[in-house]
VEXTORBA-236575 format. One line per field, with one value per residue: residue number from 1; residue in three letters; chain; y, x, z of N, C-alpha, C in turn. Coordinates in steps of 0.1 Angstrom, whole numbers, plus 5000, padded with zeros to 4 digits. Atoms other than C-alpha are relative to their C-alpha. Example, Ala and Ser with C-alpha at 12.3 -4.5 7.8 and 13.67 -1.06 7.14 Angstrom:
BEGIN
k: 1; 2
r: ALA; SER
c: A; A
nyy: 4988; 4989
nxx: 5009; 4991
nzz: 5000; 5000
cayy: 4955; 4989
caxx: 5123; 5137
cazz: 5078; 5071
cyy: 5012; 5011
cxx: 5009; 4992
czz: 5000; 5008
END
This chain:
BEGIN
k: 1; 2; 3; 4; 5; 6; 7; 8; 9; 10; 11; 12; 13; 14; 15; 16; 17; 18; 19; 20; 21; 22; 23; 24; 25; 26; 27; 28; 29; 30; 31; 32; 33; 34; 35; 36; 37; 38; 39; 40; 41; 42; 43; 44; 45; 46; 47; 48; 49; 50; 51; 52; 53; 54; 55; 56; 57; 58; 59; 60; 61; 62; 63; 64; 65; 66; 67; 68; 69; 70; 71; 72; 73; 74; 75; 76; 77; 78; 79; 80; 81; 82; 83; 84; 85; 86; 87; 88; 89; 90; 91; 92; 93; 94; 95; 96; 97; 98; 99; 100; 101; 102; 103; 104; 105; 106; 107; 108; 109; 110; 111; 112; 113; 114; 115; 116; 117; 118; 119; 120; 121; 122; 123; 124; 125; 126; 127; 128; 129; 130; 131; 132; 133; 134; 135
r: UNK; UNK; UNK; UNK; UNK; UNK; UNK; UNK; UNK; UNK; UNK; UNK; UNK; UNK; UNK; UNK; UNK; UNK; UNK; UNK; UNK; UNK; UNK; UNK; UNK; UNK; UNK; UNK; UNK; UNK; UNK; UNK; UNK; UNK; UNK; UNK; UNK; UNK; UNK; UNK; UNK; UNK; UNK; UNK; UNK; UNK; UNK; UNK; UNK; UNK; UNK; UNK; UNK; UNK; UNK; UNK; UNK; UNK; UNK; UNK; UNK; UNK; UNK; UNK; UNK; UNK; UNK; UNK; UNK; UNK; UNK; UNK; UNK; UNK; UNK; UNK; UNK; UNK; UNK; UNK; UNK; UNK; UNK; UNK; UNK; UNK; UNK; UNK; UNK; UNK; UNK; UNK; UNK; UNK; UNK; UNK; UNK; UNK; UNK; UNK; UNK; UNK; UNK; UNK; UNK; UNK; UNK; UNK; UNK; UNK; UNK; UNK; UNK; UNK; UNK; UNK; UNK; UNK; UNK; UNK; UNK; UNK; UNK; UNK; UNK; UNK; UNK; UNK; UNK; UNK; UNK; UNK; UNK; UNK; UNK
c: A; A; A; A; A; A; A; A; A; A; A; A; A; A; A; A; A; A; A; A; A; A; A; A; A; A; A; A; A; A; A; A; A; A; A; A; A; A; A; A; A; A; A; A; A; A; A; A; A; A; A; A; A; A; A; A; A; A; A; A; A; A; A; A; A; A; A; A; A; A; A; A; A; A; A; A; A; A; A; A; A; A; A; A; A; A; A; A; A; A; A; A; A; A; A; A; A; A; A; A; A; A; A; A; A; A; A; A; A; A; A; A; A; A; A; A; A; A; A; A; A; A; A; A; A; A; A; A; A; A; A; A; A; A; A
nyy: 4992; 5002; 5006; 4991; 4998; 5011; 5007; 4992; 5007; 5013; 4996; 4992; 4998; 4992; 5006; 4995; 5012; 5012; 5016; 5004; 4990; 5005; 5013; 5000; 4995; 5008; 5002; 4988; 4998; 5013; 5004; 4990; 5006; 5012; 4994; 4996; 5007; 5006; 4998; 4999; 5011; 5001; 4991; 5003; 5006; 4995; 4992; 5004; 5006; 4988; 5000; 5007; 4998; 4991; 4986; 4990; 5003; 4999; 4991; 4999; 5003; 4988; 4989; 5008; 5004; 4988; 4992; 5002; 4995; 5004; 5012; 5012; 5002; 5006; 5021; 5008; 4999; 5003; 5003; 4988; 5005; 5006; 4996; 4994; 5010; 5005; 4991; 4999; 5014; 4999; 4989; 4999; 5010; 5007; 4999; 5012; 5008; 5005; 5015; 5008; 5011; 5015; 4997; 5001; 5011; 5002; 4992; 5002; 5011; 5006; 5000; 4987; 4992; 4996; 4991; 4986; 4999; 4988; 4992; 5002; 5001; 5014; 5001; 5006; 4995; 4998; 4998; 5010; 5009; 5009; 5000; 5011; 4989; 5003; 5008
nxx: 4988; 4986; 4984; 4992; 5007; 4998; 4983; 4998; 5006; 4995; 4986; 4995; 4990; 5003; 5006; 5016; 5011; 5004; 5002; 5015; 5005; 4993; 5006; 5014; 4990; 4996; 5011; 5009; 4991; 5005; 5012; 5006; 4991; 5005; 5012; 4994; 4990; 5016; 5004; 4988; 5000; 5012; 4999; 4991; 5004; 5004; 4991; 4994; 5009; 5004; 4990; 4990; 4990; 5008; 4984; 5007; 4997; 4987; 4996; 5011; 4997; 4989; 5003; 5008; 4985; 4997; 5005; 5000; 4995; 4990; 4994; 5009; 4997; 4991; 5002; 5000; 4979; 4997; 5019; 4996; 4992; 5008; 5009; 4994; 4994; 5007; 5006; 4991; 5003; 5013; 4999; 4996; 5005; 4989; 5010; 5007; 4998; 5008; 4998; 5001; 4989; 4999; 4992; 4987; 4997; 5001; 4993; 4985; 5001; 4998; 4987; 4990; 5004; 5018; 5001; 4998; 4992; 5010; 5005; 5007; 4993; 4998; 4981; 4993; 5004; 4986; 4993; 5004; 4985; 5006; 4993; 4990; 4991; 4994; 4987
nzz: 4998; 5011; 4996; 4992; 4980; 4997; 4995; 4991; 4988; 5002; 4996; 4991; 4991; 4989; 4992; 5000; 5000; 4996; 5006; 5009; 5018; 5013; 5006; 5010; 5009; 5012; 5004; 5009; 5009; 5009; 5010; 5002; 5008; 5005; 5008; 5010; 5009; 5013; 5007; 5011; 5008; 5012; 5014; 5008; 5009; 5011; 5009; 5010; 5009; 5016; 5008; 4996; 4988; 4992; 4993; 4987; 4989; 4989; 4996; 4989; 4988; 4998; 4996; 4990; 4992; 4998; 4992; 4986; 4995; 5001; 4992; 5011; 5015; 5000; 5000; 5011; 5009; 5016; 5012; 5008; 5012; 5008; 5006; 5013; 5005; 5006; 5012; 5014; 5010; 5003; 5010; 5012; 5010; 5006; 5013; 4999; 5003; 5008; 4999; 4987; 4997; 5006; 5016; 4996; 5003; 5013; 5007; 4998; 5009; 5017; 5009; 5001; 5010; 4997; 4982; 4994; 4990; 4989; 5007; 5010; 5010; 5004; 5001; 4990; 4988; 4995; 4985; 4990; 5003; 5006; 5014; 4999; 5001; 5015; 5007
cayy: 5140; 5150; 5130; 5159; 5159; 5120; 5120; 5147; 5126; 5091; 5104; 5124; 5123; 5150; 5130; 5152; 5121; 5088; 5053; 5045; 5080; 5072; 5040; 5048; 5075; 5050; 5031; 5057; 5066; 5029; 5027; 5060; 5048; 5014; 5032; 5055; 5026; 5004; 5031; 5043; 5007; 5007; 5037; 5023; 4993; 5010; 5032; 5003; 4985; 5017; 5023; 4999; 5017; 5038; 5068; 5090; 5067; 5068; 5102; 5103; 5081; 5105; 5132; 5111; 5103; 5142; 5156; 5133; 5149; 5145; 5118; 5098; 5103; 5087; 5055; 5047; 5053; 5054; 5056; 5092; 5075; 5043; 5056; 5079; 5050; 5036; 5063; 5068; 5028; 5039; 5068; 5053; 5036; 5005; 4994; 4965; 4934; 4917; 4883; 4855; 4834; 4803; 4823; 4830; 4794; 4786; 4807; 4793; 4756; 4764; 4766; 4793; 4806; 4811; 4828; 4861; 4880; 4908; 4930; 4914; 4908; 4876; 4861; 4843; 4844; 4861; 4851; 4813; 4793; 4765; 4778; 4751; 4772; 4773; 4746
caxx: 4849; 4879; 4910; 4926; 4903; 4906; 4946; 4949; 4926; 4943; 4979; 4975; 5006; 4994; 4971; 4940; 4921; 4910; 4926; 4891; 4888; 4917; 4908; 4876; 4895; 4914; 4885; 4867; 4899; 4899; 4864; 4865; 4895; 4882; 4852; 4873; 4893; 4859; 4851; 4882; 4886; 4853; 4859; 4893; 4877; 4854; 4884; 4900; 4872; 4864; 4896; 4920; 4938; 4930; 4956; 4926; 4925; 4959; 4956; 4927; 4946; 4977; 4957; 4940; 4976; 4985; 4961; 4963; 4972; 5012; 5014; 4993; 5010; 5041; 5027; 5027; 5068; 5075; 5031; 5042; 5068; 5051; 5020; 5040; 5060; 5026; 5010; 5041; 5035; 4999; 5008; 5027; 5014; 5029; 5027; 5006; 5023; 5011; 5026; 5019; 5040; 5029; 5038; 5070; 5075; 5062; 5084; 5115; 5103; 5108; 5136; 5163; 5149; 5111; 5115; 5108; 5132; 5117; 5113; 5093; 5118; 5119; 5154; 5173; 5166; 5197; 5214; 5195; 5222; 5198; 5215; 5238; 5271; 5288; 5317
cazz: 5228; 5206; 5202; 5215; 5250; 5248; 5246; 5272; 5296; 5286; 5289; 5319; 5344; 5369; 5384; 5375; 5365; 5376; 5366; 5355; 5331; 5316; 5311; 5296; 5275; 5259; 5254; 5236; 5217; 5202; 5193; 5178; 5156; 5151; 5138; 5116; 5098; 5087; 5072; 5052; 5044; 5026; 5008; 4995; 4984; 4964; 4950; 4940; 4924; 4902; 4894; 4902; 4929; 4960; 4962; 4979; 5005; 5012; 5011; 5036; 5060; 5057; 5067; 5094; 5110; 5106; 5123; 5153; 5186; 5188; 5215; 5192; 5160; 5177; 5183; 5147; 5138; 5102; 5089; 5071; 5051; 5046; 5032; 5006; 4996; 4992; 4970; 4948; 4939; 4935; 4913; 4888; 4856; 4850; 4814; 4807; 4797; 4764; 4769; 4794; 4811; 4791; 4761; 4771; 4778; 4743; 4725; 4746; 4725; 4691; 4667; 4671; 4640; 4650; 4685; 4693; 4713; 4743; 4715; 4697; 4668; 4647; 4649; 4674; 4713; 4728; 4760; 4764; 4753; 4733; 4699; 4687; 4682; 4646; 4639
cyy: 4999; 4991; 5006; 4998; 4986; 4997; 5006; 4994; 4988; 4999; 5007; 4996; 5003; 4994; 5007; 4990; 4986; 4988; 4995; 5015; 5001; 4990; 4999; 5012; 4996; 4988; 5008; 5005; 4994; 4996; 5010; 4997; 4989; 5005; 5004; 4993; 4990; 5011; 5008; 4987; 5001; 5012; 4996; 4991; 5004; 5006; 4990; 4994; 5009; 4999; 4996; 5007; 5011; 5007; 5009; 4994; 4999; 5012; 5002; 4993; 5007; 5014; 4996; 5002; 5016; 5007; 4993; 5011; 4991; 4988; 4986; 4994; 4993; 4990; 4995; 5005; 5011; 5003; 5013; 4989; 4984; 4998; 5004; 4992; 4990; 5007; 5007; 4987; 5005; 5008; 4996; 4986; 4992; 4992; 4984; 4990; 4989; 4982; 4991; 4994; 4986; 5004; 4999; 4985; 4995; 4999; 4992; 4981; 5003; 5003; 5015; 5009; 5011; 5008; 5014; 5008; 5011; 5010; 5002; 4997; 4984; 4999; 4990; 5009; 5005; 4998; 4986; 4990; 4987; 5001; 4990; 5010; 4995; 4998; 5003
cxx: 5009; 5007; 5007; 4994; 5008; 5013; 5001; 4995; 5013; 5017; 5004; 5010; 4995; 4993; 4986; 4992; 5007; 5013; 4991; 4993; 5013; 4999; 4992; 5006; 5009; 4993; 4996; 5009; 5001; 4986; 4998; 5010; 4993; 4984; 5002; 5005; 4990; 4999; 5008; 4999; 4988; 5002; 5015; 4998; 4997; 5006; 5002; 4994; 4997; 5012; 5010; 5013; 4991; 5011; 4989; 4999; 5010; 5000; 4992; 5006; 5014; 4996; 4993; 5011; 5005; 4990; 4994; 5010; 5019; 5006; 4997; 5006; 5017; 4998; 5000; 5014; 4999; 4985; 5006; 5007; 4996; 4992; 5006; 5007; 4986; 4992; 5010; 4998; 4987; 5002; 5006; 4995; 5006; 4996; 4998; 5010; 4990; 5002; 5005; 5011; 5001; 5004; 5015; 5003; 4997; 5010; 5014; 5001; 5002; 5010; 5006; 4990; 4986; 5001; 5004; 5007; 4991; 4996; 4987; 5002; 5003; 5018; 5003; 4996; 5016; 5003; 4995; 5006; 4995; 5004; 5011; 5010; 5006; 5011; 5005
czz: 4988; 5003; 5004; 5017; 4999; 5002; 5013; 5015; 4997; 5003; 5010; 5013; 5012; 5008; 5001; 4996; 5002; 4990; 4991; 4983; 4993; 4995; 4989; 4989; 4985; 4989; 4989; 4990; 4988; 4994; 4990; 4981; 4995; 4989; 4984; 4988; 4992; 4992; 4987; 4991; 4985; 4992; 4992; 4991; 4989; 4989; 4993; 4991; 4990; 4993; 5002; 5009; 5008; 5006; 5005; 5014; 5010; 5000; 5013; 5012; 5008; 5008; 5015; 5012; 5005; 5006; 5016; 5009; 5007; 5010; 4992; 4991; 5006; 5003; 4989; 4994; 4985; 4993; 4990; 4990; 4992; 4989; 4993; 4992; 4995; 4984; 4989; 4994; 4996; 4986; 4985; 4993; 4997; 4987; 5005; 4989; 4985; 4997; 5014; 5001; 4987; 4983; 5000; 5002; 4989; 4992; 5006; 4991; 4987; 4999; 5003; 4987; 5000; 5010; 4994; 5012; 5006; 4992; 4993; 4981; 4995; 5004; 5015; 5016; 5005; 5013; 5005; 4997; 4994; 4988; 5000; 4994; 4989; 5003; 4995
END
Protein backbone atom coordinates (compact mmCIF):
# COMPACT_ATOMS: atom_id res chain seq x y z
CA UNK A 1 0.00 0.00 0.00
CA UNK A 2 0.74 3.79 -0.38
CA UNK A 3 1.58 6.03 2.46
CA UNK A 4 -1.32 7.79 1.46
CA UNK A 5 -3.76 4.46 1.84
CA UNK A 6 -1.64 3.68 4.96
CA UNK A 7 -2.16 7.19 6.67
CA UNK A 8 -5.84 7.31 5.79
CA UNK A 9 -6.29 3.75 7.43
CA UNK A 10 -3.89 4.58 10.53
CA UNK A 11 -5.45 7.99 11.23
CA UNK A 12 -8.89 7.13 10.74
CA UNK A 13 -11.45 8.82 13.23
CA UNK A 14 -14.79 7.65 11.58
CA UNK A 15 -14.57 4.45 12.74
CA UNK A 16 -14.45 2.75 9.27
CA UNK A 17 -11.64 0.56 10.37
CA UNK A 18 -10.60 -1.77 12.95
CA UNK A 19 -8.20 -1.10 16.07
CA UNK A 20 -6.20 -3.93 14.67
CA UNK A 21 -6.00 -2.29 10.76
CA UNK A 22 -4.88 0.63 12.04
CA UNK A 23 -2.61 -1.00 13.98
CA UNK A 24 -1.20 -3.00 11.30
CA UNK A 25 -1.29 0.30 9.20
CA UNK A 26 1.08 1.86 11.36
CA UNK A 27 3.01 -1.10 11.26
CA UNK A 28 3.42 -1.14 7.70
CA UNK A 29 3.94 2.65 7.63
CA UNK A 30 7.15 2.10 9.95
CA UNK A 31 8.67 -0.74 8.13
CA UNK A 32 8.14 0.97 5.02
CA UNK A 33 10.08 4.03 6.40
CA UNK A 34 12.43 2.09 8.30
CA UNK A 35 13.13 0.44 5.00
CA UNK A 36 13.33 3.80 3.17
CA UNK A 37 16.00 5.38 5.65
CA UNK A 38 18.75 2.21 5.40
CA UNK A 39 18.63 2.91 2.28
CA UNK A 40 19.12 6.67 1.96
CA UNK A 41 21.64 6.21 4.60
CA UNK A 42 23.69 4.05 2.44
CA UNK A 43 23.52 6.17 -0.52
CA UNK A 44 24.71 9.17 1.69
CA UNK A 45 27.49 7.31 2.84
CA UNK A 46 28.71 6.55 -0.36
CA UNK A 47 28.09 10.43 -1.32
CA UNK A 48 30.20 11.26 1.28
CA UNK A 49 33.00 8.93 0.83
CA UNK A 50 33.23 10.03 -3.00
CA UNK A 51 33.04 13.26 -2.38
CA UNK A 52 33.22 14.40 0.93
CA UNK A 53 29.69 15.48 1.46
CA UNK A 54 26.17 14.24 0.73
CA UNK A 55 23.98 17.37 -0.41
CA UNK A 56 21.96 14.75 -2.81
CA UNK A 57 20.96 12.97 0.03
CA UNK A 58 19.79 15.69 1.72
CA UNK A 59 18.04 16.52 -1.11
CA UNK A 60 16.46 12.99 -1.45
CA UNK A 61 15.35 13.09 2.15
CA UNK A 62 13.74 16.62 1.47
CA UNK A 63 11.87 15.37 -1.12
CA UNK A 64 10.99 12.24 0.85
CA UNK A 65 9.50 14.53 3.81
CA UNK A 66 7.60 16.60 0.88
CA UNK A 67 5.84 14.30 -0.57
CA UNK A 68 4.53 12.65 2.63
CA UNK A 69 0.83 12.66 3.08
CA UNK A 70 0.12 15.99 5.31
CA UNK A 71 -0.72 14.32 8.62
CA UNK A 72 2.65 12.72 8.31
CA UNK A 73 4.72 15.53 7.37
CA UNK A 74 3.66 17.15 10.76
CA UNK A 75 5.07 14.76 12.95
CA UNK A 76 8.43 15.91 12.04
CA UNK A 77 8.17 20.03 13.05
CA UNK A 78 10.98 21.98 11.75
CA UNK A 79 12.74 18.70 9.10
CA UNK A 80 12.09 21.40 6.01
CA UNK A 81 14.24 24.01 7.74
CA UNK A 82 16.63 21.73 9.33
CA UNK A 83 17.60 19.94 6.27
CA UNK A 84 18.23 23.36 4.34
CA UNK A 85 20.26 24.65 7.03
CA UNK A 86 21.91 21.38 6.53
CA UNK A 87 22.60 21.60 2.74
CA UNK A 88 23.60 25.35 2.81
CA UNK A 89 26.55 23.96 5.35
CA UNK A 90 27.00 21.22 2.68
CA UNK A 91 27.10 23.74 -0.16
CA UNK A 92 29.57 25.93 0.89
CA UNK A 93 33.46 25.43 0.34
CA UNK A 94 35.29 26.11 3.26
CA UNK A 95 38.83 26.91 2.49
CA UNK A 96 41.36 24.47 3.63
CA UNK A 97 43.51 25.48 6.41
CA UNK A 98 47.43 25.14 5.80
CA UNK A 99 48.55 25.30 9.41
CA UNK A 100 48.06 22.84 12.31
CA UNK A 101 47.44 23.45 15.65
CA UNK A 102 50.89 22.30 16.79
CA UNK A 103 52.17 24.85 14.33
CA UNK A 104 50.42 27.41 15.60
CA UNK A 105 51.67 26.54 19.05
CA UNK A 106 55.19 26.47 17.64
CA UNK A 107 55.22 29.77 16.23
CA UNK A 108 53.70 31.20 19.61
CA UNK A 109 57.58 29.87 21.13
CA UNK A 110 59.83 31.79 19.30
CA UNK A 111 61.27 35.26 19.48
CA UNK A 112 58.97 38.24 18.67
CA UNK A 113 61.09 38.61 15.71
CA UNK A 114 60.66 35.05 14.03
CA UNK A 115 56.82 34.57 14.29
CA UNK A 116 54.52 34.60 11.73
CA UNK A 117 51.44 36.57 12.11
CA UNK A 118 47.74 34.98 10.48
CA UNK A 119 48.92 36.36 7.37
CA UNK A 120 51.68 34.80 7.01
CA UNK A 121 53.88 37.89 7.42
CA UNK A 122 57.36 37.76 9.12
CA UNK A 123 57.39 40.38 12.01
CA UNK A 124 55.99 40.50 15.28
CA UNK A 125 52.81 38.46 16.50
CA UNK A 126 50.03 41.11 17.13
CA UNK A 127 47.69 41.09 20.04
CA UNK A 128 49.70 38.11 22.32
CA UNK A 129 51.17 40.28 24.73
CA UNK A 130 54.75 38.09 24.98
CA UNK A 131 56.61 41.32 23.37
CA UNK A 132 58.55 42.94 25.99
CA UNK A 133 57.30 46.62 25.61
CA UNK A 134 59.93 49.53 24.87
CA UNK A 135 61.47 51.51 27.98
Amino acid sequence: MSAQQLSVIAYDEGGSFTTNERQAAMIESGRQYSEWSKSVVGKMWDEYQQRGKSTEGLKEILAYYKALPAIEESRYGNYEVEIMLQLDVQEVDWPEFNTSLLDMLANEWKPANERKDAAGDEGSAKGLGNEASPS
